[in-house]
N, C-alpha and C positions, 0 to 999 in steps of 0.2 A: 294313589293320591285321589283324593273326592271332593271335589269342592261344594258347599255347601250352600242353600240361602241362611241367612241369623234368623230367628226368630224377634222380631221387635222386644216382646216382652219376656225377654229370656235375659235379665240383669245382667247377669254373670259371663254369659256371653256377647255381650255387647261390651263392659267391660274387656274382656280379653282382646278384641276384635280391636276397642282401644290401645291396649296395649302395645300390641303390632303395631300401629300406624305411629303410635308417637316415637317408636323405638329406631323405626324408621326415619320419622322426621328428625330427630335430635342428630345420629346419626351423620346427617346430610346440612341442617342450618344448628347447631349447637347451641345457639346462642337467641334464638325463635322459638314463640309457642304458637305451634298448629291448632287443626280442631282439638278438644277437649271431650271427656265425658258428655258434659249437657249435649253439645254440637250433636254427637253422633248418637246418642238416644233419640232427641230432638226431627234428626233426620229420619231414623228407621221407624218412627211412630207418627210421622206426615200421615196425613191423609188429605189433601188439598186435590183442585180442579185442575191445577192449573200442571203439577207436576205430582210426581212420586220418585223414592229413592227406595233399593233395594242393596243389603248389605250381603258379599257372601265373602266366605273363607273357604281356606285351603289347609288341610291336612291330612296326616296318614289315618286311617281310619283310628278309632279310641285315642287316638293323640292331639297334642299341645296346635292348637293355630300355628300356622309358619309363616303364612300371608293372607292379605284380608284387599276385598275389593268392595268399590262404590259405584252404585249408576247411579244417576239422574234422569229420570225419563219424563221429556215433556208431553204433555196431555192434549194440549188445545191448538199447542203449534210445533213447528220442527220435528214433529214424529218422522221423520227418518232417520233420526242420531238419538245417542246417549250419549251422554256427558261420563267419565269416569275416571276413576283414581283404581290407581293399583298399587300395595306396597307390600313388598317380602321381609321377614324377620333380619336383620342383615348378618343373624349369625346361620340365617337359613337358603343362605341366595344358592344361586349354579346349582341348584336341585329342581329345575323345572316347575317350583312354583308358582311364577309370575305367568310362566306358558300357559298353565295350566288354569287360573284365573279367567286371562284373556279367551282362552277359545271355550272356556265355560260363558263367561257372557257373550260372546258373541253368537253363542247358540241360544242363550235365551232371547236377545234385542231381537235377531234373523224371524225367531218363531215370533215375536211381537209385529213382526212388518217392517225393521229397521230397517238403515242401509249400511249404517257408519256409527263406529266410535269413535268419539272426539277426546282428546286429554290434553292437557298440558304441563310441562313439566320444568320445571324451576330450581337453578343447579348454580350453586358458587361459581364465580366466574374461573378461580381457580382449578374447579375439577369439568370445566366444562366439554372439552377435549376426549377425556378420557369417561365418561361417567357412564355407568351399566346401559342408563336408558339410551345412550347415540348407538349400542350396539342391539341392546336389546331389541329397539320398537320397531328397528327395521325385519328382524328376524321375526318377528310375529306377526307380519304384516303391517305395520303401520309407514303413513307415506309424513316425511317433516312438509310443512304447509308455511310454514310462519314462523319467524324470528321475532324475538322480543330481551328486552330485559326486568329483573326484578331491580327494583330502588329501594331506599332506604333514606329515611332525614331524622336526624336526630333534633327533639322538641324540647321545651319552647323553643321559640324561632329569637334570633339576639335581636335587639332594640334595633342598632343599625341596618339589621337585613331588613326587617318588619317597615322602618319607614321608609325605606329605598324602595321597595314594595310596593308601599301608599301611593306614592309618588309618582308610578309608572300607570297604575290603575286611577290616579285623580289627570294625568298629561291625557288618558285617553278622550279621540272624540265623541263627542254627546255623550261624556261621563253622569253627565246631570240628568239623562232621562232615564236613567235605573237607578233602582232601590234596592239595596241589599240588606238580607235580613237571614237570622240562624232561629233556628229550634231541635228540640229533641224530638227526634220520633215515638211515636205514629205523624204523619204527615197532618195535619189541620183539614176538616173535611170540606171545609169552602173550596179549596185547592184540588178537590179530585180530577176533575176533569184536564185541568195543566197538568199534575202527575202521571197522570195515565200517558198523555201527549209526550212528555217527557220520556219515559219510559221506553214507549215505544219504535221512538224516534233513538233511543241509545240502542234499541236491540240490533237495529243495523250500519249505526252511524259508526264503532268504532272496527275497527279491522281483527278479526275474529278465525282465519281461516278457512272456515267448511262454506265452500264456493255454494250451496244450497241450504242457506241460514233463511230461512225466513222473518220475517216481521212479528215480534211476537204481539200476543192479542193481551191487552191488559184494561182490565175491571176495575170495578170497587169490590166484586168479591176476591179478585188475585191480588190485590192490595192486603185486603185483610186475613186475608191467609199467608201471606209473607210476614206480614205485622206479629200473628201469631207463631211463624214459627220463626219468628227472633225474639219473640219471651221467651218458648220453650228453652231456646239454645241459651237464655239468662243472657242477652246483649241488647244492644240496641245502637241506636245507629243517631249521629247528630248530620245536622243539615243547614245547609247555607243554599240560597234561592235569590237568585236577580227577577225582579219586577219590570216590566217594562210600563212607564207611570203611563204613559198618556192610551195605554190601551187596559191597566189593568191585571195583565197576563203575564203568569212565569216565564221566563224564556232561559232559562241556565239553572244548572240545580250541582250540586257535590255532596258526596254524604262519605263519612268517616262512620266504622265499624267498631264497635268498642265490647268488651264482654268485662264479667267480672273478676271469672278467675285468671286472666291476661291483665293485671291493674298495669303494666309500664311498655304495651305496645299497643298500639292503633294500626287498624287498614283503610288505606283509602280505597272507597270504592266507585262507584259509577260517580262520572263528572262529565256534562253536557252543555252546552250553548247551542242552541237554536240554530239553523244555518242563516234564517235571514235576521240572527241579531250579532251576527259573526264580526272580527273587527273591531270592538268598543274596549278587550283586553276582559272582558267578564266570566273568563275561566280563572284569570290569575283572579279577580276580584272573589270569588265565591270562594276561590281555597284557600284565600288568607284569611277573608272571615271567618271559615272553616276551623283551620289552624289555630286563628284565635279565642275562637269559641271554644276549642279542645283543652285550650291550659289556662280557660276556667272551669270548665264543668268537669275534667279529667287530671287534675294538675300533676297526678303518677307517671302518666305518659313519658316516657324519654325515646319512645321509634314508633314511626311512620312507616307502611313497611305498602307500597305500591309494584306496580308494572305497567308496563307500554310493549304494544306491537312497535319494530319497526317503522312501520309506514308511517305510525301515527305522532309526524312530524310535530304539528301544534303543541299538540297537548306534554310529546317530550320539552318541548321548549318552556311551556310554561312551569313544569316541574325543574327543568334546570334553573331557573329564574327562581324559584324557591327554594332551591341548594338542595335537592332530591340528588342521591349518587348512587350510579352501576353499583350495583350486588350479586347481580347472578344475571347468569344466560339463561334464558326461556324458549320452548319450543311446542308451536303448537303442533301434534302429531295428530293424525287422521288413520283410521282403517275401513278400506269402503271392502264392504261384508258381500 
């Protein structure tokens, strides 16, 4: 077995490399579209400050891919972890592929200076019990850190839910001194300095697992190198943002994921409120505007496809309040190297 790095500009094997992961994914959510082509060219032909991704495979020598892996390695902060995805062919499991992935990166992050790889893995609630990775990730070293679940809301939102919504977000106190407002990404550059704050304030506001997450550091050039490689990957992202009037300044932000060749599913992703503008109900506010701005500008859309830690009380509650429902058990796994 020889596990490989891809070459970025190697089509054909980037391609195949695709192949496996989606065959994987189908597999496992049926009825979900994972990364895509664009995604994973997009990814292996990064060159950003901020981070880098490295793609490798696994196969017998002269033969077909059987499993294919992803890091994420950050540059400017949390250099002690890698971020990664591992997935075996699922007509190629219990052949020591996935082993073999795993202690290939971890010998390259170790020679980088890491400490730890981080993943996360997300499993029908049905098969959550039984599913390769509860046995696998303990056998390779991985310790479980964190419980979570995947959600799911089916869009548009009906008329009655939407003004019961309203409702809840206009009863809040000092409703009147925010301003809420959506647009399309790229973010507006008057706003850089609130996005950055924003940002960074989400890198360790939500409950994340790896007890040694740093603060991450965020620019106007780590801005525009995310911006750019969510063209490459053909996506973009819509955004909903509370104002706080009498100062001027963002204080809560949500942003919905959208690509083109996914036209009838949406992710939701990073959603924040300030701590000290906590209380006024402006996480439910930014996602309904959110929401609403999606089935104008997306009107294909029919899933929302989210997750939550656990711990992270609030924020399940405000997605229950939107009629977001359990889909899968989530687990965040750790390997300290």
């Amino acid at each position: 077995m020889e596990v490989r790095r891809i070459d970025p500009g190697d089509e054909d094997a980037l391609a195949e490399w695709c192949a496996v992961l989606q065959a994987s994914d189908q597999e496992l959510w049926p009825d979900l579209q994972g990364y895509t082509l664009p995604d994973i060219r997009a990814f292996a032909r990064f060159r950003g400050g901020g981070r880098r991704f490295e793609l490798l495979a696994a196969s017998q020598p002269g033969g077909p891919m059987l499993g294919v892996g992803m890091m994420e390695l950050p540059r400017r902060d949390n250099r002690h972890a890698a971020e990664i995805t591992v997935a075996v062919h699922p007509a190629r499991r219990r052949r020591g592929v996935g082993t073999a992935i795993v202690e290939r990166m971890a010998q390259l992050v170790g020679a980088d200076g890491r400490r730890v790889l981080n993943t996360i893995v997300d499993v029908p609630l049905d098969r959550a019990d039984d599913h390769a990775s509860v046995h696998f990730a303990p056998r390779v070293g991985f310790e479980a850190m964190l419980a979570g679940n995947g959600r799911h809301l089916t869009v548009p939102l009906q008329t009655a839910r939407r003004e019961e919504l309203h409702a809840r977000v206009a009863g809040a106190s000092d409703a009147a001194a925010y301003r809420i407002s959506t647009f399309v990404t790229p973010w507006p550059d008057e706003v850089l300095e609130d996005h950055c704050e924003l940002l960074r304030r989400m890198s360790t506001d939500e409950p994340a697992g790896d007890g040694d997450r740093e603060e991450e550091v965020w620019d106007a050039e780590r801005i525009r190198e995310n911006d750019d490689l969510l063209v490459a990957r053909d996506a973009w992202k819509l955004a909903a943002v509370a104002e706080h009037v009498a100062s001027g300044r963002l204080v809560a932000f949500t942003e919905l994921l959208l690509a083109h060749d996914t036209p009838a599913q949406a992710w939701q992703e990073a959603t924040l409120v300030h701590p000290a503008h906590r209380g006024h109900r402006l996480g439910l506010a930014v996602k309904l505007a959110n929401l609403e701005f999606l089935a104008e500008q997306a009107p294909t859309v029919r899933l929302v496809v989210t997750g939550n830690a656990q711990p992270n009380a609030p924020m399940i509650a405000v997605n229950d309040l939107i009629g977001f429902e359990i889909a899968g058990a989530g687990m965040f796994w750790q390997k300290k190297l």
